[in-house]
Each structure stands twice: as structure tokens, then as C-alpha cells.
C-alpha positions as CSV (number, residue, x, y, z in Angstrom):
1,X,68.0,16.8,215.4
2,X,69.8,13.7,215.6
3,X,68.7,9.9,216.7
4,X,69.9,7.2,218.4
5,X,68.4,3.5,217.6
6,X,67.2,1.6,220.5
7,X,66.5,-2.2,220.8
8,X,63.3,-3.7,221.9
9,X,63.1,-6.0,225.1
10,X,60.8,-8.6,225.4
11,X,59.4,-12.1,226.8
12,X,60.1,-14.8,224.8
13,X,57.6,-16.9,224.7
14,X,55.0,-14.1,225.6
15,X,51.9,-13.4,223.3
16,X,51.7,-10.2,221.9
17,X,50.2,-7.7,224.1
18,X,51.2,-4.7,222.1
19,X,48.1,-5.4,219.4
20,X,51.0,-5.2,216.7
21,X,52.2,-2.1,218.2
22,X,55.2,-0.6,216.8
23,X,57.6,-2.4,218.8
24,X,56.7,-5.6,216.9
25,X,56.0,-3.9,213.5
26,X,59.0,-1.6,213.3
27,X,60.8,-3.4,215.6
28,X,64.1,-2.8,214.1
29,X,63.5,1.3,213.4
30,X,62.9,2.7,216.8
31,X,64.9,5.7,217.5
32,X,65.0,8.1,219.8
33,X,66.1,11.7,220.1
34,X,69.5,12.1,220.9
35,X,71.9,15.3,220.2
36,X,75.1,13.7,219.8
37,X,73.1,10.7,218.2
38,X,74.5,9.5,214.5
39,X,71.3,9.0,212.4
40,X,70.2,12.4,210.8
41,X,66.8,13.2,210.5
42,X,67.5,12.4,206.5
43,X,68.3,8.6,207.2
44,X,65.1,8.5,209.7
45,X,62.8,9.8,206.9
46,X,64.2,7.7,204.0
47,X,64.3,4.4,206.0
48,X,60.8,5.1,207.8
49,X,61.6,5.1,211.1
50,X,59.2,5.6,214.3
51,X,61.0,8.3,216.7
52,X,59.7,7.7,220.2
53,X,59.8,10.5,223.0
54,X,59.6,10.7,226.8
55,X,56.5,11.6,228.4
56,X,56.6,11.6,232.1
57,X,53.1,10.8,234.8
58,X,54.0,11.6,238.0
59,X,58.0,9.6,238.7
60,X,56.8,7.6,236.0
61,X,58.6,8.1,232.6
62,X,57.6,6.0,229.4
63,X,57.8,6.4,225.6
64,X,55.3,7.0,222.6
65,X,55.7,7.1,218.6
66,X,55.8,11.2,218.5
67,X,53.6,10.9,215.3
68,X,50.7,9.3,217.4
69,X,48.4,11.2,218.8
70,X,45.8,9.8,221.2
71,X,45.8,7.5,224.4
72,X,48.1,4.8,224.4
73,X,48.6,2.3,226.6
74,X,51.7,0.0,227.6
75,X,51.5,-3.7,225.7
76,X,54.3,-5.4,227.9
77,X,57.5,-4.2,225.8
78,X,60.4,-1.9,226.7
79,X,63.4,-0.4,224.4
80,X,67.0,0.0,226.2
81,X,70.6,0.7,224.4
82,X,73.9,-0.3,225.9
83,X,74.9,2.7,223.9
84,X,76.2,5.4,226.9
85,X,74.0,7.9,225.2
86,X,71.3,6.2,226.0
87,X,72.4,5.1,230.0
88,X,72.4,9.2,230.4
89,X,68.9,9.0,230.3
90,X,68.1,6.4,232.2
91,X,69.8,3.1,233.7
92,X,67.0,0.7,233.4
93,X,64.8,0.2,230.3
94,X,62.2,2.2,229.3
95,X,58.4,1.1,228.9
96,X,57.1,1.8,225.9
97,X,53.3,2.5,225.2
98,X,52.2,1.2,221.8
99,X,49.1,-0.7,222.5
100,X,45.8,1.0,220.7
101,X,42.6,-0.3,221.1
């Protein structure tokens, strides 16, 4: 499998919801799945990177580290690439849920 690194999107001057979720702690190694991506599963493993997948509730699509398992809930961040890789999934950013409590 290959990757595709995604960046996070959030408030400014917002307090951090997430409860140092992994879009503040690995903020700059979030990846996600991507066939013609260019990181190799190699690179993703040496640099410790968190790969976040889809998971879909109803029309509602958002995305998880695929290493945790358990609830999650959204902490007020989303990931988006202006890679067109990326756009072929969706248009819009993507929610990501990496608050635990």
C-alpha cells in the first residue's frame, strides 16, 4: 500500500479540544491510504507515522488512526490535501476523530 500525507486544519486561537489527539501530537505525520500515493509503507514505519482511514455513519464520512481501537470522538480538527489525490475523495475536508476520554 501506498500513502498520501495530509495537512491538519484548525482554529487559530482555539483551545485544544482534541485532548492531545493525534492531530496535535503527530501533527506533521498524518497519512492516508492512497494507491498512487508516494510514501511506501517503509517510510511510514521508519518515520512513525499515524495512517488514518475512512469510516462512514450514515452520509457522514470521518477519519480515525487505523491502529486505534475503541470509540472515538471528533475534537474540532479536520485534515484536507490540495493534492488531486486527495480531492478524488472528497472536495471538502475531512473530520477527523481523535479525541479519547
Amino acid at each position: 500500500m501506498k500513502y498520501l500525507p495530509v495537512n491538519v486544519y484548525t482554529e487559530v486561537d482555539a483551545i485544544d479540544c482534541t485532548n492531545n489527539g493525534i492531530t496535535v501530537t503527530n501533527k506533521h505525520k498524518l497519512v492516508i491510504e492512497c494507491e498512487t500515493g508516494f510514501i511506501t509503507e517503509e517510510t511510514v514505519a521508519e518515520q512513525g507515522m499515524t495512517i488514518l482511514v475512512p469510516k462512514t455513519i450514515n452520509d457522514y464520512t470521518y477519519l480515525v488512526d487505523k491502529a486505534h481501537k475503541g470509540h472515538t470522538m471528533f475534537g474540532g480538527n479536520f485534515v484536507f490535501s490540495s493534492d488531486s489525490r486527495f480531492r478524488k475523495l472528497t472536495a471538502t475536508p475531512i473530520a477527523v476523530h481523535d479525541r479519547v476520554e
